[in-house]
Each structure stands twice: as C-alpha cells, then as structure tokens.
VEXPA-271359 format. One line per 8 residues: number of its first residue (from 1); their letters; for each residue x, y, z of C-alpha. Coordinates in nm, 3 decimals. Layout:
<pts>
NUM) a) X,Y,Z ~ ... $
</pts>
This chain:
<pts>
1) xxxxxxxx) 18.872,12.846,8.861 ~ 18.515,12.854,8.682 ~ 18.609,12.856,8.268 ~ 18.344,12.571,8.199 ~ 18.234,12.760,7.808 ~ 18.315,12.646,7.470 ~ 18.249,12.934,7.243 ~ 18.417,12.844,6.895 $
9) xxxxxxxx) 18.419,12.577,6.687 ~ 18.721,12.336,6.767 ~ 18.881,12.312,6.438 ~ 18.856,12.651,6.379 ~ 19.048,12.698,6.725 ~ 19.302,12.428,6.642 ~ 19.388,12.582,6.295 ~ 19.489,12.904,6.440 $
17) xxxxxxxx) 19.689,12.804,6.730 ~ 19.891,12.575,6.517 ~ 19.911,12.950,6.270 ~ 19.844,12.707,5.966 ~ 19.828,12.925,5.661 ~ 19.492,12.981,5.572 ~ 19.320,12.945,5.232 ~ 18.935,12.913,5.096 $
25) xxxxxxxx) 19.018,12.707,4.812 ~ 18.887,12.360,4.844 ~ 18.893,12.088,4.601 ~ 18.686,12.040,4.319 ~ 18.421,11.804,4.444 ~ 18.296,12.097,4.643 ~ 18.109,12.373,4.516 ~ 18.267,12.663,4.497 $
33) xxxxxxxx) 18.135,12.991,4.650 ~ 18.258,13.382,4.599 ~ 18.285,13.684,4.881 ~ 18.528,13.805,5.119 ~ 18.732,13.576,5.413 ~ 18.610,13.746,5.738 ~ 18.887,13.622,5.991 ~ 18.789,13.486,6.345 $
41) xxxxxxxx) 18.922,13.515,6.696 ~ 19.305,13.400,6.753 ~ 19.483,13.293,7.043 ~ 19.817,13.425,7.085 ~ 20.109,13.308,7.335 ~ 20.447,13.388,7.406 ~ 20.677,13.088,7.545 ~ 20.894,13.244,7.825 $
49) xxxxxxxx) 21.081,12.951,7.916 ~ 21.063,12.635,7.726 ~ 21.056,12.318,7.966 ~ 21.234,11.984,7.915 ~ 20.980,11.756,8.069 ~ 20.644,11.550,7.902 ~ 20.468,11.722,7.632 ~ 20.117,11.817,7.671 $
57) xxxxxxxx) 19.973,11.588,7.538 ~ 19.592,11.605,7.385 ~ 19.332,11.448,7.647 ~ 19.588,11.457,7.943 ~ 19.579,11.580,8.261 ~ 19.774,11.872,8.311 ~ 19.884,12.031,8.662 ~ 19.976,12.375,8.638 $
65) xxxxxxxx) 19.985,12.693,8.809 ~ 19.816,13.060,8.635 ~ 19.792,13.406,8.723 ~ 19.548,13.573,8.516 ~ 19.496,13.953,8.414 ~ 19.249,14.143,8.216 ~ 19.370,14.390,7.980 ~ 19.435,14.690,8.212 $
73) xxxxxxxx) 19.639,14.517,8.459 ~ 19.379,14.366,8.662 ~ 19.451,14.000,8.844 ~ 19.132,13.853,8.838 ~ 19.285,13.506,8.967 ~ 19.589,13.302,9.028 ~ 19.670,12.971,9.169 ~ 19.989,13.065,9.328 $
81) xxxxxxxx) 20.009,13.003,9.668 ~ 19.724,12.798,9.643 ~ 19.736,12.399,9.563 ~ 19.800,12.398,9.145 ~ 19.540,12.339,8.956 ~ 19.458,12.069,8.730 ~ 19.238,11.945,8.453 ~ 19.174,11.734,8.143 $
89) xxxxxxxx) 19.272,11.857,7.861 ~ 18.959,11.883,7.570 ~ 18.708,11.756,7.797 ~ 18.545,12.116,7.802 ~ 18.651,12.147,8.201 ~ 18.746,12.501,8.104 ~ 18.715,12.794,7.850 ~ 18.839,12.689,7.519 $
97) xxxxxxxx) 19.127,12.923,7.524 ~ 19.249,12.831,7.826 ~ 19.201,12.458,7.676 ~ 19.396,12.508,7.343 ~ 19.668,12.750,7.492 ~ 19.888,12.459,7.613 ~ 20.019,12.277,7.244 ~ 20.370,12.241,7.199 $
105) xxxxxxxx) 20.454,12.288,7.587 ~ 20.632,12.081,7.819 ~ 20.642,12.048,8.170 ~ 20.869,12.286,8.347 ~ 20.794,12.521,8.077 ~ 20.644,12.899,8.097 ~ 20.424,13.058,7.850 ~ 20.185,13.392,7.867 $
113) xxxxxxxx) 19.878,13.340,7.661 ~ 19.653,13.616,7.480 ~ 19.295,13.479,7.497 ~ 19.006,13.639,7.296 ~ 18.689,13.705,7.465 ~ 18.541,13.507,7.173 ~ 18.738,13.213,7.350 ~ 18.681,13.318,7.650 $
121) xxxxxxxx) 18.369,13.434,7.851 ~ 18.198,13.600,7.509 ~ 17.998,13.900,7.471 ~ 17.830,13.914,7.815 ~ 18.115,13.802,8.056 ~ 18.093,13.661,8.401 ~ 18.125,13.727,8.756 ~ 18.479,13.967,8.778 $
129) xxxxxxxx) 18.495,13.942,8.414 ~ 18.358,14.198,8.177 ~ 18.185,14.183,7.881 ~ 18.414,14.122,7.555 ~ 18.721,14.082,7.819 ~ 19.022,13.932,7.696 ~ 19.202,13.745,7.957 ~ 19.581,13.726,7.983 $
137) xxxxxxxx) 19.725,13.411,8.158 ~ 20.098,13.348,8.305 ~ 20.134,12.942,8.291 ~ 20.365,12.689,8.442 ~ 20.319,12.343,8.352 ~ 20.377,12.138,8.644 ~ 20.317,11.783,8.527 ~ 20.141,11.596,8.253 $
145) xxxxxxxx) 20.002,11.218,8.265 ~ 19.730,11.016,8.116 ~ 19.372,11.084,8.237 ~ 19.163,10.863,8.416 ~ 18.816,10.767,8.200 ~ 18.494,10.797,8.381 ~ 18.274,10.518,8.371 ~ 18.092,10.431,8.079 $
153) xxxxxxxx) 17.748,10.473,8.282 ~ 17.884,10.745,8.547 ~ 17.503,10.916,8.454 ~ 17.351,10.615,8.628 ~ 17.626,10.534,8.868 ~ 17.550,10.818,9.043 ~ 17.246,10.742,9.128 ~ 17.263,10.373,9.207 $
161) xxxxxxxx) 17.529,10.487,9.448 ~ 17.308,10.721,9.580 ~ 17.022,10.428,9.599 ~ 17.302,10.186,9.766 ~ 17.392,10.404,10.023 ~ 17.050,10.453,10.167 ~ 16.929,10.091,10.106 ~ 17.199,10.001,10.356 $
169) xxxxxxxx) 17.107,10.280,10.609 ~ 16.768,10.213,10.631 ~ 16.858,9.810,10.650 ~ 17.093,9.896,10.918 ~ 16.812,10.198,11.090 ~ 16.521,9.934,11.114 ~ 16.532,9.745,11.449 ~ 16.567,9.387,11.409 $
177) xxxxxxxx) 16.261,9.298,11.607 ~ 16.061,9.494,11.314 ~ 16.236,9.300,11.004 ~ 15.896,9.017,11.038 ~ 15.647,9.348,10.991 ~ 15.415,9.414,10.693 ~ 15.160,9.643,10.730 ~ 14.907,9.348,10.589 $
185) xxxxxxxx) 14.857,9.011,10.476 ~ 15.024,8.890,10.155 ~ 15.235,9.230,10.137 ~ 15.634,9.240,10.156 ~ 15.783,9.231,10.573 ~ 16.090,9.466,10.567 ~ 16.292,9.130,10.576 ~ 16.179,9.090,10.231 $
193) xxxxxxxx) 16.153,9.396,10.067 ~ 16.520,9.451,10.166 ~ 16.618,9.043,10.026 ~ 16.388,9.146,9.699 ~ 16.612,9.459,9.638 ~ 16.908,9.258,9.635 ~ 16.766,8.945,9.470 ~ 16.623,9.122,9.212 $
201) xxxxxxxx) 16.956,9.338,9.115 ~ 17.145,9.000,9.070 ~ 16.852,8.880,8.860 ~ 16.844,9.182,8.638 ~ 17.223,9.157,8.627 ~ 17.181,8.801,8.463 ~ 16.946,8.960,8.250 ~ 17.159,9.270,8.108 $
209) xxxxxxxx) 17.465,8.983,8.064 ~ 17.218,8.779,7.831 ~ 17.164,8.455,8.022 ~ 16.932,8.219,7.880 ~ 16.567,8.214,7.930 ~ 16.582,7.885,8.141 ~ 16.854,7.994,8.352 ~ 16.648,8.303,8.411 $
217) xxxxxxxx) 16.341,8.045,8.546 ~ 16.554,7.882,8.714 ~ 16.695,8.229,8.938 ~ 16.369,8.370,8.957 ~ 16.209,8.037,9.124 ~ 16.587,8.059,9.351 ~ 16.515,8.458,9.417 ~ 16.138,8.377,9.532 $
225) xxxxxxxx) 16.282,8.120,9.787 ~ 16.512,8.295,9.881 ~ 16.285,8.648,9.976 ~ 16.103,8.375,10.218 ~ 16.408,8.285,10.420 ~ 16.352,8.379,10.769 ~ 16.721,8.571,10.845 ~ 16.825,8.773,11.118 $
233) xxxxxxxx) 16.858,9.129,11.039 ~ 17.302,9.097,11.032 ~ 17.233,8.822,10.742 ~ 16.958,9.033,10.576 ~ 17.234,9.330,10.577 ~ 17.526,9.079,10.462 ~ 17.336,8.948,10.151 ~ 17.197,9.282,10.079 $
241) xxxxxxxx) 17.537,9.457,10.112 ~ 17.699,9.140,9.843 ~ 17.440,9.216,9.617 ~ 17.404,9.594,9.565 ~ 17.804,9.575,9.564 ~ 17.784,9.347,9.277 ~ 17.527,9.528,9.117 ~ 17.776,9.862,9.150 $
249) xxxxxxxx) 18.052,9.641,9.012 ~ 17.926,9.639,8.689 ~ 17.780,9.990,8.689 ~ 18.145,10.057,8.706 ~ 18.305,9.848,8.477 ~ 18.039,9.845,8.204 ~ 18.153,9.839,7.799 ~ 18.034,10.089,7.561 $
257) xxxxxxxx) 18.074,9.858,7.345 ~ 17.807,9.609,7.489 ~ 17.577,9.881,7.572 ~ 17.364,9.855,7.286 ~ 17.348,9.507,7.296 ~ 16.992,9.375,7.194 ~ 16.844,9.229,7.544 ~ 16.524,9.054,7.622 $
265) xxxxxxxx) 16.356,9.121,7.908 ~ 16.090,8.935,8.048 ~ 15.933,8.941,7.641 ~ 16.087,9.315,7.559 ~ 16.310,9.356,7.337 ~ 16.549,9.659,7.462 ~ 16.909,9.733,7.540 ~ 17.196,9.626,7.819 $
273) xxxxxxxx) 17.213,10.008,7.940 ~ 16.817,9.990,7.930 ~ 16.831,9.700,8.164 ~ 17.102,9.900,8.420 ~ 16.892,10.217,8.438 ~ 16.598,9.977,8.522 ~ 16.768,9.811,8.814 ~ 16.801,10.193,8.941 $
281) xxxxxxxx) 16.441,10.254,8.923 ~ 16.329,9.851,9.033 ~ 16.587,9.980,9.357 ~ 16.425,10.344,9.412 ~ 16.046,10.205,9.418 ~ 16.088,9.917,9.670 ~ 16.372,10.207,9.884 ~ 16.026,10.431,9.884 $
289) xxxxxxxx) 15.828,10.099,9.994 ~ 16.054,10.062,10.266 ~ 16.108,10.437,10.354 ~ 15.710,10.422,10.371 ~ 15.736,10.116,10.633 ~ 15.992,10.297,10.801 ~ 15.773,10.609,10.859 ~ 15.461,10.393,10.969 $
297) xxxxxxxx) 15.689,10.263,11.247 ~ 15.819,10.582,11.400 ~ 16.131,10.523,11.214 ~ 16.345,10.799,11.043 ~ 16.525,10.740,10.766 ~ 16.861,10.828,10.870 ~ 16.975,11.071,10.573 ~ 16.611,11.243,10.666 $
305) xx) 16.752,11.294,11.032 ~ 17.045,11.497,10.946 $
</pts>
C-alpha cells in the first residue's frame, strides 16, 4: 500500500487526534498577536470494537489488516485476503493519517478512521486517488511489538554490501592461473589488488577505532608484506572474504554516538563516519582496477553476465 507523504505538521496532527481543547493564548514571555483562529484538517475515527491485547504503542510495529474507501463508496484497497500488512509507526512509512489514526487502540481491536485529504494524498492526489480525496479506512490491529532499528550507517551499508558482494565474485570469476597477472611492471597482479582491498579495510578499520599512530606503522609495514605473499587463489578468497566481513561488521554495528568522533587520518583531521564512507570508495576504485583487469583478460564480471 503506497501512503509514503507527510503533509501536516506533527504536533498539529497529534493535538487533534488526542481532541485537546484548543486555545491561542500563550504565556507572557511570548508576544502576543491579534486575528481570527483558522482551524486545520482533523482526523476522525470511530472504535467499533475495542481490543484487549498490547496498545499501540508510538514507534512500534503494527500488523494490521485495512479496507479502504473513498467518499462515494469506492474500495480503492484492502489487505484482506492478502498477507496483513505492517509498518512502523512515525517513521513516515505511510500517509500521516493513516500514521496517527491508531492511538489509544489495542490489538484485537476495530476502528473506522475519517482521514482528510490534507492528511492524506493533498490537493493533487495519486494514482486511484483523486484530488482533495478523503480516504475512509476499516482497521484491525493484529499485533503490536517493538521495532527493529536500522543501522546507524544503513546509507553506506548499502553500498559496501553492494561493493562486498562483487569483490568476492570477481575473486571467485578470475581463474587462478591469472591471479600472478599485471598488465606491467611495478603495477598491482590481481593477487594483490584483491589482498590490498582487504588489507586496506582492516587498516582503515584501525583507523576509524582510533589506534595509535605507531600501531598504524606498524599494520601498514604488516599490510605491505602481506599484499606480496604469493597465495593460491582459495587463500586469496579466504582472507579477502575475513576481511570485507569484518569490515561489514562494523558497518553494522556502528554508534551514533562515536560517529562524530574527531579521527586522524594519515595527517587529516576528520570524522569516524568520514573514515567508513572512505573505505567504500578506497573498495570501489581498486573493484574498477580489477573489473578493468578482468576485461583485458576476456573475463566478465559475473553481475555484467546476467
């Protein structure tokens, strides 16, 4: 069900679903003004059967099934019949009447709620929906529990994911007996452009944690070593596959509160969440050195072939 739009202002939404009394006098450290109250949109519900289960609780998930109607009797939707549908509450997943029209519920309860178009798909509409259409909804609340939080970083998860996944198939795509090539002298074999990817993630991991300058010598002499070891392509793959894992690891289970952490790196002064969006792009520009390898050798990457 497509409801993704926010169209009022949530307090003012909040303050007229809980049908607070409304007044314009404020106290007298604010300046006081003159002319007439103009009253905004209000949701309106009716509770058909009250249920006996969890509240709904602000920022849950809630599983519920709808049928929904315009004004003149039209179903535009429903989830009956269908697998329920389910969402968080106040994360803007869908339209902000639909969002607020659950306070006060409980699971195994019923309620019929009156949205606004103001709270609903505005002036212009969408798809089925008219212009200035005010939706009616039948709801059941099936079940209520605590929402899962996305990671901290999910913006640059998903792409390191994306990075890790095709790292590995390009590792696994190049034959063994090409891991030793480099298309000159002094340049990066695939064996070592795939061990510097991996090397350098751990290294910029050390970094992000704030590890010393000399322990950062001392990996970087370690990482340099260990580019020139002459593995077989299954070791290459093993060491690659630790690394990138651990480097996702911490994508993953990143603070917000250490985020902003002041970091040096290599004589910058920046961030910890500076230093995880570099190890994306350090990862994408030696993947496109070893995509280019790949293509110089007849090789396809292998989420090119499909």
């Amino acid at each position: 069900m497509e409801m993704r739009v926010a169209l009022v202002p949530m307090l003012l939404l909040a303050s007229h679903l809980c049908a607070q009394v409304f007044t314009a006098q404020m106290p007298a450290s604010v300046p006081a003004v003159t002319g007439d109250v103009v009253a905004g949109p209000q949701l309106r519900y009716i509770d058909i059967k009250k249920g006996d289960g969890a509240p709904a609780r602000p920022g849950a998930q809630y599983t519920l099934n709808y049928t929904g109607w315009l004004r003149d009797g039209t179903q535009f939707d429903s989830s009956v019949g269908r697998d329920p549908f389910t969402f968080v509450q106040g994360r803007r997943q869908v339209i902000a009447g639909f969002d607020l029209g659950f306070e006060g519920m409980r699971v195994g309860g019923k309620r019929r709620i009156f949205i606004p178009y103001q709270m609903a798909y505005g002036e212009q509409g969408r798809g089925s929906i008219p212009p200035k259409a005010e939706l009616i909804f039948d709801l059941e609340l099936l079940d209520v529990k605590e929402a899962s939080q996305p990671p901290v970083l999910a913006d640059l998860l998903l792409s390191f994911s994306e990075l890790q996944a095709h790292v590995l198939a390009l590792a696994k795509a190049v034959p063994e007996d090409k891991y030793g090539w480099r298309p000159a002298n002094g340049v990066r074999s695939f064996r070592e452009v795939f061990l510097h990817i991996g090397e350098a993630a751990h290294l910029h991991l050390m970094i992000a944690d704030g590890t010393t300058k000399d322990e950062i010598n001392k990996q970087i002499d370690a990482q340099m070593k260990a580019e020139r070891e002459p593995l077989d392509k299954e070791h290459v793959i093993k060491k690659l596959t630790d690394s990138l894992a651990e480097a996702k690891e911490a994508f993953e289970t990143a603070k917000s509160s250490s985020l902003t952490r002041d970091v040096d790196f290599f004589g910058s002064a920046t961030t910890q969440r500076a230093v995880f969006a570099y190890i994306n792009t350090h990862t994408a520009e030696h993947l496109g050195q070893a995509i280019a390898y790949a293509r110089m050798n007849g090789i396809t990457p292998p989420w090119s072939a499909k």
